[in-house]
N, C-alpha and C positions, 0 to 999 in steps of 0.2 A: 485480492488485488485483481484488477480487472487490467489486462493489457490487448491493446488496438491502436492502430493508424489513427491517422489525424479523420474524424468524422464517423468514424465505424459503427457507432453506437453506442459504446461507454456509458456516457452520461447519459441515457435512457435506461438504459439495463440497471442502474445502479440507483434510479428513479424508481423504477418497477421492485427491485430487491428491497428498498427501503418497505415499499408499499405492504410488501406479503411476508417479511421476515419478521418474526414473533418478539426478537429483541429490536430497539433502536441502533442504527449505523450510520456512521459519518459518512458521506465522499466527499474525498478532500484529493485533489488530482497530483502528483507524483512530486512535480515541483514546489507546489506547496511542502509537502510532506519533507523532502530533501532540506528545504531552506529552516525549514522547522527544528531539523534535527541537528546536535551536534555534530560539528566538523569532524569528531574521529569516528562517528558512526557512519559517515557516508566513504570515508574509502578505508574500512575494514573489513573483514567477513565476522567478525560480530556485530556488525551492523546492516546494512541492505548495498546491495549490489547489482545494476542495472547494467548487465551487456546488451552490445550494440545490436547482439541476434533480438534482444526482447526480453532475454531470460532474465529471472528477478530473484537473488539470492537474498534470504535473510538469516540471520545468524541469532544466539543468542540475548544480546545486547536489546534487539531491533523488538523481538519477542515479549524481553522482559516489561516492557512500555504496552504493550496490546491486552487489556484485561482478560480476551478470549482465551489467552493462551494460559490463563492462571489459576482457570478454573482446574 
């Protein structure tokens, strides 16, 4: 997960990441991802957690959906 202000750079780096990273990766930007996911995944801690600091918690739930993590 890639988190920045509005213009920072994100969507370049995550451009760049696609480019050199040996598997294939989405970016798909946060609100996407939110609206995608079920309602009890966005205000549980097994699912993903966005404070206002930035800070991006994800829990089991959120995990189990990410192929990387099942390797």
């Amino acid at each position: 997960m890639l988190n920045g202000g509005s213009s920072s750079g994100k969507s370049g780096i995550a451009r760049c990441l696609q480019a050199i990273l040996p598997d294939p990766w989405l970016a798909v930007g946060d609100d996407m991802l939110i609206e995608a996911m079920p309602a009890s995944m966005q205000a549980s801690e097994a699912g993903i957690e966005f404070a206002a600091d930035g800070t991006v918690s994800v829990g089991p739930e959120y995990r189990a959906l990410r192929p990387c993590h099942r390797r």
